[in-house]
PDB file of N, CA, C and O in Angstrom:
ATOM      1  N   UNK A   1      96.382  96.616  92.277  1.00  0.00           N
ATOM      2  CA  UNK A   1      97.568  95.900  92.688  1.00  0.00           C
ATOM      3  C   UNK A   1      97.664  95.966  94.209  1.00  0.00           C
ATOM      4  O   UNK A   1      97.857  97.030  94.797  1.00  0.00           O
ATOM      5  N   UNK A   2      97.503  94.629  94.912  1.00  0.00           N
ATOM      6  CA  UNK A   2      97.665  94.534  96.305  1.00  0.00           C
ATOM      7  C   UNK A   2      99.511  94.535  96.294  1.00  0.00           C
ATOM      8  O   UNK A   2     100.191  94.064  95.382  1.00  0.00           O
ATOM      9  N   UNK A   3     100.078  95.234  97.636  1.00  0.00           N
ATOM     10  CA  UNK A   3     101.342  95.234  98.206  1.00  0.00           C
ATOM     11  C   UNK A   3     101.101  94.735  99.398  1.00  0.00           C
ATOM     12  O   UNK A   3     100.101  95.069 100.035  1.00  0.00           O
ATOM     13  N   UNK A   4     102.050  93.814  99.877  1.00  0.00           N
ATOM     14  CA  UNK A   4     102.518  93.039 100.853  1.00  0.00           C
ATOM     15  C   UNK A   4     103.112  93.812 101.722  1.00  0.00           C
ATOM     16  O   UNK A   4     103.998  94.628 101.470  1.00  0.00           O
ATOM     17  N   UNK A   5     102.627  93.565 102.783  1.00  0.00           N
ATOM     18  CA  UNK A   5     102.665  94.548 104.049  1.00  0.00           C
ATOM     19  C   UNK A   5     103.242  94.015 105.226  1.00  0.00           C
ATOM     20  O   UNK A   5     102.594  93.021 105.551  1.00  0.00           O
ATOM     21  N   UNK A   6     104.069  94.212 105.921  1.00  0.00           N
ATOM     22  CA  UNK A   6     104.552  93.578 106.863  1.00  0.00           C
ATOM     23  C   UNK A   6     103.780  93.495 108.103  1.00  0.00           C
ATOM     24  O   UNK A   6     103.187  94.556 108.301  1.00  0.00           O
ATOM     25  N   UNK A   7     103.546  92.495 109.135  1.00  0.00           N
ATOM     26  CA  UNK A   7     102.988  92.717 110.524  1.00  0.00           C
ATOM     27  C   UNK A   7     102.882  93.839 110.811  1.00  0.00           C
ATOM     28  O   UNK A   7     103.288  94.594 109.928  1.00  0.00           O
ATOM     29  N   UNK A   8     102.289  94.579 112.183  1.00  0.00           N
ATOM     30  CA  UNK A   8     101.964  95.697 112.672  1.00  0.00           C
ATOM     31  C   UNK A   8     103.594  95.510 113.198  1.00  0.00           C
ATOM     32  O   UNK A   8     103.902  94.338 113.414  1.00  0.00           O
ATOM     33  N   UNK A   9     104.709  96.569 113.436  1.00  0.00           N
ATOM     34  CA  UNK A   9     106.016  96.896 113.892  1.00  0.00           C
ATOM     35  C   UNK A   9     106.007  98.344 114.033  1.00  0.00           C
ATOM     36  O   UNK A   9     105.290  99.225 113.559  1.00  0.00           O
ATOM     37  N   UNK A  10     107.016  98.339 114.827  1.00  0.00           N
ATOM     38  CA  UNK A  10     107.420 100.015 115.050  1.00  0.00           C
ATOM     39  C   UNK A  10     108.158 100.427 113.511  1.00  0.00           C
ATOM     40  O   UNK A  10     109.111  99.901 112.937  1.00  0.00           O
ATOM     41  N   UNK A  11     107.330 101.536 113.139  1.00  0.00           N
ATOM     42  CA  UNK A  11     107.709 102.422 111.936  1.00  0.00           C
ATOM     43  C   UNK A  11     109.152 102.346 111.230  1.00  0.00           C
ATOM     44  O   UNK A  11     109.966 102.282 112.151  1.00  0.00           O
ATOM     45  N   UNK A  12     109.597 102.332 110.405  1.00  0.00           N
ATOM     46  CA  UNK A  12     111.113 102.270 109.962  1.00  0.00           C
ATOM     47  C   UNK A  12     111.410 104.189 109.636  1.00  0.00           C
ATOM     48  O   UNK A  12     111.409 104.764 108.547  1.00  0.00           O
ATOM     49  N   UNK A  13     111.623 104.742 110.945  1.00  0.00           N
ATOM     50  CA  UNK A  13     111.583 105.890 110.855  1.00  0.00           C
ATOM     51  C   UNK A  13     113.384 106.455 110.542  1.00  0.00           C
ATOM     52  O   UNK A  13     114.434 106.141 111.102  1.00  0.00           O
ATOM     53  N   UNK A  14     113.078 107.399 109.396  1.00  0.00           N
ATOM     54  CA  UNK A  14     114.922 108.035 109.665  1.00  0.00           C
ATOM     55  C   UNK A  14     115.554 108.653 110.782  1.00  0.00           C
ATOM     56  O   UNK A  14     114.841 109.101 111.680  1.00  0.00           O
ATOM     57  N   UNK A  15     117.060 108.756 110.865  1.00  0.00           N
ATOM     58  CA  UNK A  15     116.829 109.706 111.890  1.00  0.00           C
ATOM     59  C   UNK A  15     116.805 111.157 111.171  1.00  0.00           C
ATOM     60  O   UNK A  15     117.316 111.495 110.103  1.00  0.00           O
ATOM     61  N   UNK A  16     115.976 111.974 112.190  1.00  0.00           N
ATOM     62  CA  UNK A  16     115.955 113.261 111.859  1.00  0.00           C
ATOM     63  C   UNK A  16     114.596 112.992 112.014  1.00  0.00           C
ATOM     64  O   UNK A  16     114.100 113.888 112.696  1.00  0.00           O
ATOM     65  N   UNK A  17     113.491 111.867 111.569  1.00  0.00           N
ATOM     66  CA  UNK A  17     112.197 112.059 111.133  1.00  0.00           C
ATOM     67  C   UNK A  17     111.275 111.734 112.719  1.00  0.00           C
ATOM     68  O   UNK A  17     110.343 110.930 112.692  1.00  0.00           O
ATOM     69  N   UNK A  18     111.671 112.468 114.072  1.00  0.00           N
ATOM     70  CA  UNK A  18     111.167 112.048 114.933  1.00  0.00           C
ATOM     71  C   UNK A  18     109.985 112.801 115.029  1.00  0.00           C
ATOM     72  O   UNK A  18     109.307 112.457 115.997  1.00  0.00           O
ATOM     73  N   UNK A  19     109.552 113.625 114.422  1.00  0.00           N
ATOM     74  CA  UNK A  19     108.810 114.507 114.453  1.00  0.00           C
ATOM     75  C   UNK A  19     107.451 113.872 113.791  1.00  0.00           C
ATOM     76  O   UNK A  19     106.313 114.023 114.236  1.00  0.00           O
ATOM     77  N   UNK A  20     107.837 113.105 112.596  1.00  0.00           N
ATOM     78  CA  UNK A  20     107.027 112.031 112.195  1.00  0.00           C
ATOM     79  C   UNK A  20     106.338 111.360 113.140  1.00  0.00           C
ATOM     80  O   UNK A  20     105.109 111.391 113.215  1.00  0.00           O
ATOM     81  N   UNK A  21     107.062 110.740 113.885  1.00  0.00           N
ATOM     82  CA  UNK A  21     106.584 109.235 114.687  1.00  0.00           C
ATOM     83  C   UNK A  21     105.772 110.639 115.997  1.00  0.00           C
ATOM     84  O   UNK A  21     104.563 110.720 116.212  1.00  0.00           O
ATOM     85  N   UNK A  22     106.396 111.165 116.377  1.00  0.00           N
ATOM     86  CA  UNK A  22     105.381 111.916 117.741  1.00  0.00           C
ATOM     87  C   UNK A  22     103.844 112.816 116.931  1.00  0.00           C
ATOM     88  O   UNK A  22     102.869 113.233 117.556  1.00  0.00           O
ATOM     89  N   UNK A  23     104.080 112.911 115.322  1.00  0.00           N
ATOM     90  CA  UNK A  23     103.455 113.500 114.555  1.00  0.00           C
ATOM     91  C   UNK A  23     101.640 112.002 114.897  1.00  0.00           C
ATOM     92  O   UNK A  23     100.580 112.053 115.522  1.00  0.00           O
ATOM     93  N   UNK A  24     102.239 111.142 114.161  1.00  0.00           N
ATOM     94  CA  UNK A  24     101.309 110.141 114.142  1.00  0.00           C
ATOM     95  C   UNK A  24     100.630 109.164 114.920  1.00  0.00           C
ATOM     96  O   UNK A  24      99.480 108.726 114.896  1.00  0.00           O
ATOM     97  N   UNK A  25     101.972 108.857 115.851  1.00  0.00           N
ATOM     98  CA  UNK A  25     102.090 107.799 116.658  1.00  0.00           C
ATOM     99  C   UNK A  25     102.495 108.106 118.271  1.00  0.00           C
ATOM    100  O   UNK A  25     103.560 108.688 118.478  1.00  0.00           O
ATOM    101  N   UNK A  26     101.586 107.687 119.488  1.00  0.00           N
ATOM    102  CA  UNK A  26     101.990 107.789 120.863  1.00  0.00           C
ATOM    103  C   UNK A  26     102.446 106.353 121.148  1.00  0.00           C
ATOM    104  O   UNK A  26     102.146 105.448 120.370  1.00  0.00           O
ATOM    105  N   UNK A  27     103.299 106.097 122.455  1.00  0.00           N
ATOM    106  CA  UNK A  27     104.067 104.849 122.726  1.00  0.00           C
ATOM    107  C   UNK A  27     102.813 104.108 122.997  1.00  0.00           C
ATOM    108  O   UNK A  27     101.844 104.532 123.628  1.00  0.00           O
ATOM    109  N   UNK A  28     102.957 102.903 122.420  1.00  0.00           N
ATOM    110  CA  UNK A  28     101.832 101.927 122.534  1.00  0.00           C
ATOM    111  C   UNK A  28     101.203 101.743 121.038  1.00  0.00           C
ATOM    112  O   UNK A  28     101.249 100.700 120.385  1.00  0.00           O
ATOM    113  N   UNK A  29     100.734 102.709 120.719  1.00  0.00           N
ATOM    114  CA  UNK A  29     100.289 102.822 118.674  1.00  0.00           C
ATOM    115  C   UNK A  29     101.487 101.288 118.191  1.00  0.00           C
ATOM    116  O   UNK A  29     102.430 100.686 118.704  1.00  0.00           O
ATOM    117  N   UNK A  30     100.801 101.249 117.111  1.00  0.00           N
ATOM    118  CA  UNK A  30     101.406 100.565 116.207  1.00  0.00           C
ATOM    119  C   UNK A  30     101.080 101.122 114.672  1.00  0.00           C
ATOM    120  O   UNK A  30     100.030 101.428 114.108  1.00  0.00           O
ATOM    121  N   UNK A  31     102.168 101.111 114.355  1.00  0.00           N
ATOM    122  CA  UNK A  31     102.509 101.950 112.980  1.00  0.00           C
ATOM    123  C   UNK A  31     102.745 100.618 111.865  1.00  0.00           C
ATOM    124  O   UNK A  31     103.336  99.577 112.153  1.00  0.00           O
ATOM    125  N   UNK A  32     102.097 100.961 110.473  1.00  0.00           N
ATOM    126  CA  UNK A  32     102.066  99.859 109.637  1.00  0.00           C
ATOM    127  C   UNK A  32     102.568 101.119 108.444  1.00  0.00           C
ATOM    128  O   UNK A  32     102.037 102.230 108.443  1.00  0.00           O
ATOM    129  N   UNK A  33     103.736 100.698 107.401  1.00  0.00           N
ATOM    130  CA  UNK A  33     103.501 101.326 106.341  1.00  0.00           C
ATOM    131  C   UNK A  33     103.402 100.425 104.832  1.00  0.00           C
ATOM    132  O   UNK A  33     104.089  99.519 104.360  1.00  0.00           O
ATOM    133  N   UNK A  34     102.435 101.018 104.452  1.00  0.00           N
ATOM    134  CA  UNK A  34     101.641 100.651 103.254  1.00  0.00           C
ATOM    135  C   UNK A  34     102.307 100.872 101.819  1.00  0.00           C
ATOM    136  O   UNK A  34     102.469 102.030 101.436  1.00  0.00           O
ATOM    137  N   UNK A  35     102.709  99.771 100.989  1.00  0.00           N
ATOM    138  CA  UNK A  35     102.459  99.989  99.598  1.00  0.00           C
ATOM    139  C   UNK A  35     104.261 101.046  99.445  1.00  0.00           C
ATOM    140  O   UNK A  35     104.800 101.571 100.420  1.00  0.00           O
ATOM    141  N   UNK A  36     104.755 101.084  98.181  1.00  0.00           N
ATOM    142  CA  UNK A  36     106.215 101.605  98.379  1.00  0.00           C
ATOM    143  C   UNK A  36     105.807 103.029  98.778  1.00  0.00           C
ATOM    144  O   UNK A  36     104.632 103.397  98.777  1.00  0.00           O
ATOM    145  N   UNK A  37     106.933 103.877  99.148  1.00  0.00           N
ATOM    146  CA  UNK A  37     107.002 105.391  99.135  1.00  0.00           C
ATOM    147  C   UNK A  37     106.858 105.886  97.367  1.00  0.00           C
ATOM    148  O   UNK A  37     106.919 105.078  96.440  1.00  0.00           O
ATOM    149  N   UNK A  38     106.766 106.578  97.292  1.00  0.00           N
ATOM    150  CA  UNK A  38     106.303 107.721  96.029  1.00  0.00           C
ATOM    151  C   UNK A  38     107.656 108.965  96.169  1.00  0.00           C
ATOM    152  O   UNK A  38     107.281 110.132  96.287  1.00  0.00           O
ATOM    153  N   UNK A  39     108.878 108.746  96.156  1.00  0.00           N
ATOM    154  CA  UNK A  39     109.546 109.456  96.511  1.00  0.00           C
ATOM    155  C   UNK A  39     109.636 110.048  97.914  1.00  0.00           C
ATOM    156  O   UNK A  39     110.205 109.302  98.711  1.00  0.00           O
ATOM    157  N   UNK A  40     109.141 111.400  98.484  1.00  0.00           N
ATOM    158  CA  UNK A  40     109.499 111.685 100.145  1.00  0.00           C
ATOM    159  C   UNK A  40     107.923 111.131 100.358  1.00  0.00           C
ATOM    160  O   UNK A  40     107.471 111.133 101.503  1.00  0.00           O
ATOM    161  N   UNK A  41     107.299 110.775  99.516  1.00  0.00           N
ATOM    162  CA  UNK A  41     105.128 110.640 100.096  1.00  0.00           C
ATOM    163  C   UNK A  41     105.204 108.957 100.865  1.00  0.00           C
ATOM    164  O   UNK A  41     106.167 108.219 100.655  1.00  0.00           O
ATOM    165  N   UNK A  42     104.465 108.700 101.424  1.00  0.00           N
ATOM    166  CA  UNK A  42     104.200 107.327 102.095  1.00  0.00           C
ATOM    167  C   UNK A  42     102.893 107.666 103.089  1.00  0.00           C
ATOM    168  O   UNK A  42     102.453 108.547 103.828  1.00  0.00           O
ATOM    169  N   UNK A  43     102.561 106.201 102.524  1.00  0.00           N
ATOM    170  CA  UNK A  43     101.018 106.448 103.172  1.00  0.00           C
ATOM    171  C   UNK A  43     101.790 104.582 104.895  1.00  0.00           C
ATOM    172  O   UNK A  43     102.585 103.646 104.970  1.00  0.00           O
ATOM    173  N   UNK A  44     100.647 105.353 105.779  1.00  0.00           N
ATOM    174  CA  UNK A  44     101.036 104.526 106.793  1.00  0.00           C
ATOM    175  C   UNK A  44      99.317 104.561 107.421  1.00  0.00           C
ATOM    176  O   UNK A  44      98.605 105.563 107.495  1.00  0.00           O
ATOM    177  N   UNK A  45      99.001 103.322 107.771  1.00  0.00           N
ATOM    178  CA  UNK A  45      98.067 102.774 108.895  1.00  0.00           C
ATOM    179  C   UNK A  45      98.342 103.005 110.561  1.00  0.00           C
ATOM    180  O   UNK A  45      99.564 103.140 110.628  1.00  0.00           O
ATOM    181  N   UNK A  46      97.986 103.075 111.437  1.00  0.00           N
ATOM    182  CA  UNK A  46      97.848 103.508 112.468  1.00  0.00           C
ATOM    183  C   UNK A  46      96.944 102.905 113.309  1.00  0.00           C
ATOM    184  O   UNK A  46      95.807 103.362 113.191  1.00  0.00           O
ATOM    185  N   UNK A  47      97.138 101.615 114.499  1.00  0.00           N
ATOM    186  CA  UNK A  47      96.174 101.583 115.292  1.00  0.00           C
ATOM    187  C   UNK A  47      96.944 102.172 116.690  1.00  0.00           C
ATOM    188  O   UNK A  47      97.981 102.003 117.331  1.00  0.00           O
ATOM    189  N   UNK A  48      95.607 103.045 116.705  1.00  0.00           N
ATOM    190  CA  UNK A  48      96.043 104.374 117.750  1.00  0.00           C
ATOM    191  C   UNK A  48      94.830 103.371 119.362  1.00  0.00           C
ATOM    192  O   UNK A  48      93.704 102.891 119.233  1.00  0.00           O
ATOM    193  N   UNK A  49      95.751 103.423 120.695  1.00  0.00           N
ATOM    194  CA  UNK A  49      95.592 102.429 121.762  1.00  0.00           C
ATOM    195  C   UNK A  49      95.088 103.391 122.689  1.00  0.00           C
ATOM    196  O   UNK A  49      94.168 103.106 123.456  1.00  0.00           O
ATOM    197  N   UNK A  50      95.705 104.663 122.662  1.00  0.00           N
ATOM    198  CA  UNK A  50      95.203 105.647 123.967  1.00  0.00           C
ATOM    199  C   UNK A  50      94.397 106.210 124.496  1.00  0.00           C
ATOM    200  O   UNK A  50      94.454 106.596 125.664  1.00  0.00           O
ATOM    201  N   UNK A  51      93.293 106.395 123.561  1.00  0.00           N
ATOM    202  CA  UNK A  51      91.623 106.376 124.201  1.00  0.00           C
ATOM    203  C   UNK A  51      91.208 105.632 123.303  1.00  0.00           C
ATOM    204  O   UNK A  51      90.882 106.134 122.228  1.00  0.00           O
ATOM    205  N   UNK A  52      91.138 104.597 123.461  1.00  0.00           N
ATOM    206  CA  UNK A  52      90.254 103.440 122.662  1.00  0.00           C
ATOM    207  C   UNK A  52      91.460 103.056 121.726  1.00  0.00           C
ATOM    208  O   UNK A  52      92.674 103.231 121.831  1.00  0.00           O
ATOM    209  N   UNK A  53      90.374 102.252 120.423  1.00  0.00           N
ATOM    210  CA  UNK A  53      90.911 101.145 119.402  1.00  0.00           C
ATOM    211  C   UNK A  53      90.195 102.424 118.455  1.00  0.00           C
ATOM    212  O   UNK A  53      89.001 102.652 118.260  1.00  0.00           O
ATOM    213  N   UNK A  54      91.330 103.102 117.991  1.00  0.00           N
ATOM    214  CA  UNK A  54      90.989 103.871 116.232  1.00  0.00           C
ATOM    215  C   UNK A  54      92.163 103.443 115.708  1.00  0.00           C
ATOM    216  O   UNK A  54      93.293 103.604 116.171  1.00  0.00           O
ATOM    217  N   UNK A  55      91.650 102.587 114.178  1.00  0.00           N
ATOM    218  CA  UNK A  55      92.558 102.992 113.411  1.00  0.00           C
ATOM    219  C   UNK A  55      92.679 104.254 112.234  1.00  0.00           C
ATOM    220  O   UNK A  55      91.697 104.709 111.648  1.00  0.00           O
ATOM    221  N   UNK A  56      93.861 104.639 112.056  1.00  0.00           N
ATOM    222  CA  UNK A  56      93.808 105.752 111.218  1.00  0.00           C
ATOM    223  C   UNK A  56      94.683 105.673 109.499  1.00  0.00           C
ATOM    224  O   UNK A  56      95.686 104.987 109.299  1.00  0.00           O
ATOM    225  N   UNK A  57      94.166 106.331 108.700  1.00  0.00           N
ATOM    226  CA  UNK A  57      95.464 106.227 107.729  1.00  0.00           C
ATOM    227  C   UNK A  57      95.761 107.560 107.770  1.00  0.00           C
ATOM    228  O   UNK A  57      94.929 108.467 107.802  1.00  0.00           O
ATOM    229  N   UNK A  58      97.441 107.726 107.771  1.00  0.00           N
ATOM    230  CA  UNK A  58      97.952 109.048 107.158  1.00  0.00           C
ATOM    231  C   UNK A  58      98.517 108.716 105.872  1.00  0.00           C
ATOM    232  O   UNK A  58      98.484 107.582 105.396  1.00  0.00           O
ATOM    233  N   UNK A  59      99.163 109.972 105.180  1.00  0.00           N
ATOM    234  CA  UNK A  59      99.928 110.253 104.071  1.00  0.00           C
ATOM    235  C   UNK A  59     100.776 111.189 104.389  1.00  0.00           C
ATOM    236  O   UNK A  59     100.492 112.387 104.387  1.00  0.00           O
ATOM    237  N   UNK A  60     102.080 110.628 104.740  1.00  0.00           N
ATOM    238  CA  UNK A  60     102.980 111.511 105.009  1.00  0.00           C
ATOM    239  C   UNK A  60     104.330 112.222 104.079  1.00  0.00           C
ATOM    240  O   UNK A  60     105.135 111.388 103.664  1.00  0.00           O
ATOM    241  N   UNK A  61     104.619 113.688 103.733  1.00  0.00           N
ATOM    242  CA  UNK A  61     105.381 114.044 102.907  1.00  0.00           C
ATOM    243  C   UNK A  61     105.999 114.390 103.259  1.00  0.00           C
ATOM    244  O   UNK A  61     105.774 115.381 103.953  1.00  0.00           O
ATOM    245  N   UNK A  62     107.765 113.749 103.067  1.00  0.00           N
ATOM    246  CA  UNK A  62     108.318 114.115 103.668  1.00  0.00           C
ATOM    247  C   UNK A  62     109.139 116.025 102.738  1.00  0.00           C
ATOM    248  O   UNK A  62     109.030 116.337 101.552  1.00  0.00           O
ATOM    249  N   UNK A  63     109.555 116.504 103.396  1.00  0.00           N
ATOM    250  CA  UNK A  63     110.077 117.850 102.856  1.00  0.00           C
ATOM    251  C   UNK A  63     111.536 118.140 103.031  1.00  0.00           C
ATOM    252  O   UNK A  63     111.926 118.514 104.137  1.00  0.00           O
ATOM    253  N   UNK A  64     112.349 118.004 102.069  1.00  0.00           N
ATOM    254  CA  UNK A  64     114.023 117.809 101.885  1.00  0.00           C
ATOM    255  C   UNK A  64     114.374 118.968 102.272  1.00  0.00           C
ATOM    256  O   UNK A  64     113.702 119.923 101.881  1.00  0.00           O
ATOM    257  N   UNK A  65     115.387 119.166 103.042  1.00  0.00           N
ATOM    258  CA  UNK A  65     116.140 120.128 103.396  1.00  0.00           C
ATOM    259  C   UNK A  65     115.727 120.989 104.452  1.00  0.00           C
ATOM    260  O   UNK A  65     116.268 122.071 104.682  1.00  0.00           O
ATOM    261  N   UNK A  66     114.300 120.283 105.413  1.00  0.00           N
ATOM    262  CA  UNK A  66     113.769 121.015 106.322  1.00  0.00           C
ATOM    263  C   UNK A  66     113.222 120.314 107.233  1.00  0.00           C
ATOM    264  O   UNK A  66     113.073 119.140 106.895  1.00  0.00           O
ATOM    265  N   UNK A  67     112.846 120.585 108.310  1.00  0.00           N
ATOM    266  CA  UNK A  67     112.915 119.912 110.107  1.00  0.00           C
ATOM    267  C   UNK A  67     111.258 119.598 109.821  1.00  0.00           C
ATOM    268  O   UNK A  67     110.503 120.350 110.438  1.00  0.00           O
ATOM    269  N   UNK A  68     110.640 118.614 108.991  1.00  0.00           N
ATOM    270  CA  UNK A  68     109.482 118.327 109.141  1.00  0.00           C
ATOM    271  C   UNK A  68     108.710 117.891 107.943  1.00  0.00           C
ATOM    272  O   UNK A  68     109.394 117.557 106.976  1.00  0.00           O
ATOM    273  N   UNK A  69     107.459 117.834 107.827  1.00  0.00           N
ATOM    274  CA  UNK A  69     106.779 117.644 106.837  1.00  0.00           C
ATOM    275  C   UNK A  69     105.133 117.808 106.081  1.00  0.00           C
ATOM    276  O   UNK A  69     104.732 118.963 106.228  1.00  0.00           O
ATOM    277  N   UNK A  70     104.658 117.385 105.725  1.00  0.00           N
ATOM    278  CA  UNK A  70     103.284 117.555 106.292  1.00  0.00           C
ATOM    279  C   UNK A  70     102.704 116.230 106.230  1.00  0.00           C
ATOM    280  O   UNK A  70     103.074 115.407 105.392  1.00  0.00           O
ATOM    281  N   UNK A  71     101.407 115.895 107.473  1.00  0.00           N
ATOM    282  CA  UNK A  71     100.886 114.761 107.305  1.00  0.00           C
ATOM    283  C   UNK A  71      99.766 115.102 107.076  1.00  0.00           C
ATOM    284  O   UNK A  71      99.259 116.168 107.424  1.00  0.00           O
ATOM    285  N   UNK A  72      99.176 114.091 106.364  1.00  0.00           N
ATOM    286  CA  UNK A  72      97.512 114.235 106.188  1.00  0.00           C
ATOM    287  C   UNK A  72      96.698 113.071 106.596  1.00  0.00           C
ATOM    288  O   UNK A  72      96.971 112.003 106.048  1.00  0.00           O
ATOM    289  N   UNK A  73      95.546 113.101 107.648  1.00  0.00           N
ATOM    290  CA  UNK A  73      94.562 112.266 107.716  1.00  0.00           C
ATOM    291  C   UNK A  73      94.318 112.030 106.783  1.00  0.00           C
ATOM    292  O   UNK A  73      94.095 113.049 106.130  1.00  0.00           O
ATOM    293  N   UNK A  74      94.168 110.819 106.032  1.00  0.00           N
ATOM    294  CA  UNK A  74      93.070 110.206 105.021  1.00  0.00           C
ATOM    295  C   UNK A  74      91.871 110.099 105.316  1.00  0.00           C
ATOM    296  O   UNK A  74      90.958 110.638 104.690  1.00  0.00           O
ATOM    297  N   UNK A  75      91.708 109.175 106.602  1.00  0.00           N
ATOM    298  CA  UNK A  75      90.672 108.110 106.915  1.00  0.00           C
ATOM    299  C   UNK A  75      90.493 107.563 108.345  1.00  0.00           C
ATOM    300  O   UNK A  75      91.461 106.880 108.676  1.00  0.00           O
ATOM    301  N   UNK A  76      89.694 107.647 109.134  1.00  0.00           N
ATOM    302  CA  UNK A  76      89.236 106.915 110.512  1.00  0.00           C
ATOM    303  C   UNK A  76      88.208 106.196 110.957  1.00  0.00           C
ATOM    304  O   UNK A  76      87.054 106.617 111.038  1.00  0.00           O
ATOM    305  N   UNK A  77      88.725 104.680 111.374  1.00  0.00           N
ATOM    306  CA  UNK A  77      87.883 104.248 111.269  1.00  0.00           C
ATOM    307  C   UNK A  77      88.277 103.648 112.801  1.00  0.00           C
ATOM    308  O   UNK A  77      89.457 103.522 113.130  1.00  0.00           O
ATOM    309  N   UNK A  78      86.896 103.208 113.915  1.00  0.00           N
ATOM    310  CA  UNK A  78      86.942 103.035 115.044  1.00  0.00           C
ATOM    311  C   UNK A  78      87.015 101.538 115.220  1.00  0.00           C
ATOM    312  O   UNK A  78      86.519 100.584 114.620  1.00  0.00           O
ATOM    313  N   UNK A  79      87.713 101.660 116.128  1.00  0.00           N
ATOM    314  CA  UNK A  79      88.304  99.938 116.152  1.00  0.00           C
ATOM    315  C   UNK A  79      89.664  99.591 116.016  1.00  0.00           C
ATOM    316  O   UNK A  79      90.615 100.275 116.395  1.00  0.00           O
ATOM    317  N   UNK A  80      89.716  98.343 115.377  1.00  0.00           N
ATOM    318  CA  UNK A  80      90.997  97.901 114.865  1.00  0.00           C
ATOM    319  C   UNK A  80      90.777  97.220 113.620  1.00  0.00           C
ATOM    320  O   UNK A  80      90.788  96.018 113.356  1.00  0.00           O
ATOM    321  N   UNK A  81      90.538  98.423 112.777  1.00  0.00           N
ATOM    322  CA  UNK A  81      90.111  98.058 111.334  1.00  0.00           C
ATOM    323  C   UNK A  81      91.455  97.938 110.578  1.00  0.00           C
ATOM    324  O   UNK A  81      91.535  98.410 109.444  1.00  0.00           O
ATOM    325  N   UNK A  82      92.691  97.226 111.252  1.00  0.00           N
ATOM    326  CA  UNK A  82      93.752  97.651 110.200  1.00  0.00           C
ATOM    327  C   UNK A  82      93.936  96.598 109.212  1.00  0.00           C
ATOM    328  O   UNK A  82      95.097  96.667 108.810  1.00  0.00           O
ATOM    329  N   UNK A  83      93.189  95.489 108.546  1.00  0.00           N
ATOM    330  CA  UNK A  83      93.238  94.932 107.474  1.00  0.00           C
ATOM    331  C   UNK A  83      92.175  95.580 106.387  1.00  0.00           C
ATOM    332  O   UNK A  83      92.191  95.331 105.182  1.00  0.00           O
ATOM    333  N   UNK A  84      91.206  96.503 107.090  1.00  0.00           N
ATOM    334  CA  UNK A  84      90.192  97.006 106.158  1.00  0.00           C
ATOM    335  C   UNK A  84      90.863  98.039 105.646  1.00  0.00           C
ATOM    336  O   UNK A  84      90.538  98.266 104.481  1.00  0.00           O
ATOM    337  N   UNK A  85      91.927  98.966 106.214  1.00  0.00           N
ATOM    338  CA  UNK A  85      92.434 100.039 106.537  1.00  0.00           C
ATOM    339  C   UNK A  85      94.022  99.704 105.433  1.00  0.00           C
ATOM    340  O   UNK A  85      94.567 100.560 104.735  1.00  0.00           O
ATOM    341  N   UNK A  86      94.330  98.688 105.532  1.00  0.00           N
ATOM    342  CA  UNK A  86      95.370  98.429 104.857  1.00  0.00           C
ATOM    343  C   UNK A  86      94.486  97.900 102.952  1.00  0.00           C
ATOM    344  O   UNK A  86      95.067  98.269 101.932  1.00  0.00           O
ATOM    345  N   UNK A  87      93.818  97.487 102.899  1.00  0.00           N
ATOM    346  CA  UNK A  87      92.767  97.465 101.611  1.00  0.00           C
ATOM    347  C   UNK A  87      93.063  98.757 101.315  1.00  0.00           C
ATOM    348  O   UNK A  87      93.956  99.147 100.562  1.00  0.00           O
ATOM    349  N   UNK A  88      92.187  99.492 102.009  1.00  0.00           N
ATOM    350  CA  UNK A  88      91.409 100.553 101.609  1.00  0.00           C
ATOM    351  C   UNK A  88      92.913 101.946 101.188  1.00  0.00           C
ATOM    352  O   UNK A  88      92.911 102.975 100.512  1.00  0.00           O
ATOM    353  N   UNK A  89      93.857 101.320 101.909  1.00  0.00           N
ATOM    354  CA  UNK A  89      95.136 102.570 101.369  1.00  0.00           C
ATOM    355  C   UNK A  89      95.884 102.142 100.081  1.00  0.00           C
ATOM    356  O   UNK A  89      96.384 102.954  99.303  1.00  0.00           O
ATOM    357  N   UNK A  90      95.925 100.534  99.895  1.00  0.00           N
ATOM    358  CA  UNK A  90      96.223  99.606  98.874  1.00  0.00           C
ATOM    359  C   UNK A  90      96.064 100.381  97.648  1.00  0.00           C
ATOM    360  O   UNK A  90      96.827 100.947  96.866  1.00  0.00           O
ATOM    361  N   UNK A  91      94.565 100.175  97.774  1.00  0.00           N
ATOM    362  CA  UNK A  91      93.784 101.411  96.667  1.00  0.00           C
ATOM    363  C   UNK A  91      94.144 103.022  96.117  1.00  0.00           C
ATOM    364  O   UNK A  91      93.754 103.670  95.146  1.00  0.00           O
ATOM    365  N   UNK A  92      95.140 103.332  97.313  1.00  0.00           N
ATOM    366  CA  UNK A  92      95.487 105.177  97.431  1.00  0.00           C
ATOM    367  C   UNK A  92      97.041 104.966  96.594  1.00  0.00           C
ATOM    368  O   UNK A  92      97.505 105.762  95.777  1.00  0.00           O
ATOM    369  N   UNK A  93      97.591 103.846  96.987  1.00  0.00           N
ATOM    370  CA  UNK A  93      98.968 103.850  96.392  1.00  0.00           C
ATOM    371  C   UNK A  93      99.084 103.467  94.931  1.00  0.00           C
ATOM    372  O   UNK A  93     100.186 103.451  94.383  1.00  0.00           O
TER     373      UNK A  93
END
């Protein structure tokens, strides 16, 4: 099942979740999130601008009642692979 993904935009981050966005993302990145959340889990694409063109996928969880979460690399791929990158997480959700 493919999910419809919006343009590359700045993250729809909560507040409280800034730790997220400095977690994944430096000013300039563009943050894509992928496919629904799974409760606090969400997987997000990443084309990261600041030494070069990487895109990345994380999986981020968020953790209730506490100042953070954990993220996990999935996947890196060099360039600006974010339609291969958005496939390829399609598949994770």
């Amino acid at each position: 099942m493919m999910f419809v993904t919006a343009p590359l935009a700045p993250a729809p981050f909560y507040p409280g979740d800034e730790w997220l966005r400095d977690l994944i993302a430096a000013p300039g990145d563009q943050v894509q999130p992928v496919g629904p959340t799974e409760g606090d889990r969400a997987l997000f694409v990443v084309l990261h601008r600041s030494r070069g063109l990487w895109t990345h996928i994380y999986r981020v969880q968020r953790q209730p009642g506490r100042s953070g979460g954990l993220v996990a690399l999935l996947r890196v791929l060099e360039g600006d692979q974010v339609e291969q990158a958005v496939r390829w997480a399609n598949g994770m959700a």
